[in-house]
Backbone as numpy.savetxt, mean C-alpha at the origin, in Angstrom:
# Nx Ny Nz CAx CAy CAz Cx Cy Cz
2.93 -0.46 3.99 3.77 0.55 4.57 3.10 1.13 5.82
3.84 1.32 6.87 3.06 2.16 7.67 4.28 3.18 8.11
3.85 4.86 8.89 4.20 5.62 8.82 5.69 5.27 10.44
6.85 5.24 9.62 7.27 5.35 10.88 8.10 7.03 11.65
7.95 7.57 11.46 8.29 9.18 11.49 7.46 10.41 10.80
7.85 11.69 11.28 7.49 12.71 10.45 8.28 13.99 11.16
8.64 14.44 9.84 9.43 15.69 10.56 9.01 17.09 9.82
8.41 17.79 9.96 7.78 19.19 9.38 6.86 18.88 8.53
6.90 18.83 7.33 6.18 17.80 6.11 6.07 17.02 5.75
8.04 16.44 5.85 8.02 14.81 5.02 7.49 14.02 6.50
6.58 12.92 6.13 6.61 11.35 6.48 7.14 10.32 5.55
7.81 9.54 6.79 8.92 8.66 6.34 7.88 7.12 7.13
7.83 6.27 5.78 7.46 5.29 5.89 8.04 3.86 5.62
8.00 2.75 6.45 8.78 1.67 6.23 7.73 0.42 6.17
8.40 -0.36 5.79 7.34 -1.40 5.36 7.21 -2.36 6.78
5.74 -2.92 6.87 5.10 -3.47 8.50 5.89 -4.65 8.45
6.49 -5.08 7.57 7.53 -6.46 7.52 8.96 -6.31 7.99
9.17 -4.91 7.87 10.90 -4.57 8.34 11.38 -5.57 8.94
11.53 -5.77 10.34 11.75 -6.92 10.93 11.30 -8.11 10.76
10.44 -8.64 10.80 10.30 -10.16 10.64 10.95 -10.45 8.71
10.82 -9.79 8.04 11.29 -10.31 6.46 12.64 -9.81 6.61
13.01 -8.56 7.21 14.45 -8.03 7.00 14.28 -6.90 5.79
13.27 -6.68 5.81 13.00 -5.41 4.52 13.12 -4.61 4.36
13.83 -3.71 3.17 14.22 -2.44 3.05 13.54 -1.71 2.91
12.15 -2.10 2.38 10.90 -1.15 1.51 10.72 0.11 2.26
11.31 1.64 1.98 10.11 2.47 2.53 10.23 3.75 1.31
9.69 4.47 2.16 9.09 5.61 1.16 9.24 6.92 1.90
9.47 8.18 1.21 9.25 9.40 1.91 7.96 10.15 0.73
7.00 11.23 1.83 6.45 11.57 1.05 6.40 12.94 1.71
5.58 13.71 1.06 5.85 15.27 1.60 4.28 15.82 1.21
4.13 16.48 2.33 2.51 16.21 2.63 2.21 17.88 1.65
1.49 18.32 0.91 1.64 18.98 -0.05 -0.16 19.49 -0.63
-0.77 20.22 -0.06 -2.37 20.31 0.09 -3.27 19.53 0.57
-2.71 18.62 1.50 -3.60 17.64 2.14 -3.27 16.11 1.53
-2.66 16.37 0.44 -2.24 15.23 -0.46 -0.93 14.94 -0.05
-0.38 13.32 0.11 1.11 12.70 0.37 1.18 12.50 -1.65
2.29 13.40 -1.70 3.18 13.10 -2.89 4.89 12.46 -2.58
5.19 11.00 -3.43 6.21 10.69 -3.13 7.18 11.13 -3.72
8.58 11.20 -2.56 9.61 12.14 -2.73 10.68 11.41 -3.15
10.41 9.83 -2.57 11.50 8.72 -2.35 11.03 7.49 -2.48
11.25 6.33 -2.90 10.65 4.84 -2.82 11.96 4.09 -2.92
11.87 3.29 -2.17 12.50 1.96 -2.14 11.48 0.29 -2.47
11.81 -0.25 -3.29 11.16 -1.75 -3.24 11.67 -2.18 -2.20
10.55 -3.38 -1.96 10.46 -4.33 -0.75 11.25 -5.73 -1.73
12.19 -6.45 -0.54 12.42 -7.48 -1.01 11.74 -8.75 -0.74
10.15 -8.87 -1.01 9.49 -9.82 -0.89 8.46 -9.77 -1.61
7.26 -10.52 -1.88 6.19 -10.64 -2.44 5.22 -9.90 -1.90
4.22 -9.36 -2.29 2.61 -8.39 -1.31 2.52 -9.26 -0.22
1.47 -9.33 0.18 0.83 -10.63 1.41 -0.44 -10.21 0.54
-0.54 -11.41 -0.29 -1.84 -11.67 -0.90 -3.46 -12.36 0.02
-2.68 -12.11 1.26 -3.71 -12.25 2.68 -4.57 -11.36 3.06
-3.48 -9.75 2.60 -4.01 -8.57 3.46 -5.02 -7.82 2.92
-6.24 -7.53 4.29 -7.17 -7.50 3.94 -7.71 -6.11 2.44
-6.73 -5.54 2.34 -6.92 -4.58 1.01 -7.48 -5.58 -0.30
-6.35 -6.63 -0.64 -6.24 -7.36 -1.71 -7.70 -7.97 -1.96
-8.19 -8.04 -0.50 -9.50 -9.50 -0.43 -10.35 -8.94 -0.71
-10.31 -7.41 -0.34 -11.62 -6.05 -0.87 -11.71 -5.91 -2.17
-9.95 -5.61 -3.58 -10.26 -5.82 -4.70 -10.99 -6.89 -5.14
-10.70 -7.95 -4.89 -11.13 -9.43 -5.49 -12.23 -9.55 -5.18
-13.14 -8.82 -4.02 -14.41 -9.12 -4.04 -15.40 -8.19 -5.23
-14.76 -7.17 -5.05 -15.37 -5.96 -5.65 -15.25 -6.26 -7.48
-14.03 -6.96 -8.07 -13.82 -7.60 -9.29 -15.12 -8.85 -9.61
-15.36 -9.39 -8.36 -16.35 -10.65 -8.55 -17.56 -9.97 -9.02
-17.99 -9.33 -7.84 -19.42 -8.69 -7.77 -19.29 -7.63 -9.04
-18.27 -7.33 -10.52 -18.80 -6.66 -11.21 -18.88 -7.73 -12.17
-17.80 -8.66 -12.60 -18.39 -9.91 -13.46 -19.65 -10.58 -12.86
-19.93 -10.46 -11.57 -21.45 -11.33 -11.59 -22.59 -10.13 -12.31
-22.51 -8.95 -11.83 -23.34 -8.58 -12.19 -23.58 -8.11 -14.22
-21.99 -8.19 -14.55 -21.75 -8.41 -15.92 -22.51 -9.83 -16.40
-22.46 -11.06 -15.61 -22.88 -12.27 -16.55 -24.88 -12.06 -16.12
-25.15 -11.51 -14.96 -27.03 -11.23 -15.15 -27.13 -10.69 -15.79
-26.82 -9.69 -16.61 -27.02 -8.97 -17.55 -27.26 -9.52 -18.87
-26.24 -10.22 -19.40 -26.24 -11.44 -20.48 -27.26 -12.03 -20.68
């Protein structure tokens, strides 16, 4: 998602695929002590991008605790 508007509190976010997938995905959230709480969600009509670099940060961070789970053993 990235932020495409904001009007007083709420930011209104749409998904970075809008155009090229045709996607509906967004979200409103309402900014609320420094914290975004959501107000609104829509699903995306496509799969994650199991490319983007967030996903590749879990999967490393999952490795490096089973490796350090099997030295232990």
């Amino acid at each position: 998602m990235v932020k495409d508007k904001s009007l007083k509190a709420n930011y209104y976010w749409c998904c970075k695929s809008r155009k090229s997938l045709n996607c509906n995905g967004q979200a409103i959230t309402r900014l609320s002590n420094g914290q975004h709480i959501f107000t609104k969600f829509v699903n995306h009509n496509h799969s994650p991008n199991t490319s983007a670099v967030s996903v590749l940060k879990i999967i490393d961070v999952k490795m490096q605790v089973r490796n350090t789970k099997k030295s232990k053993e």
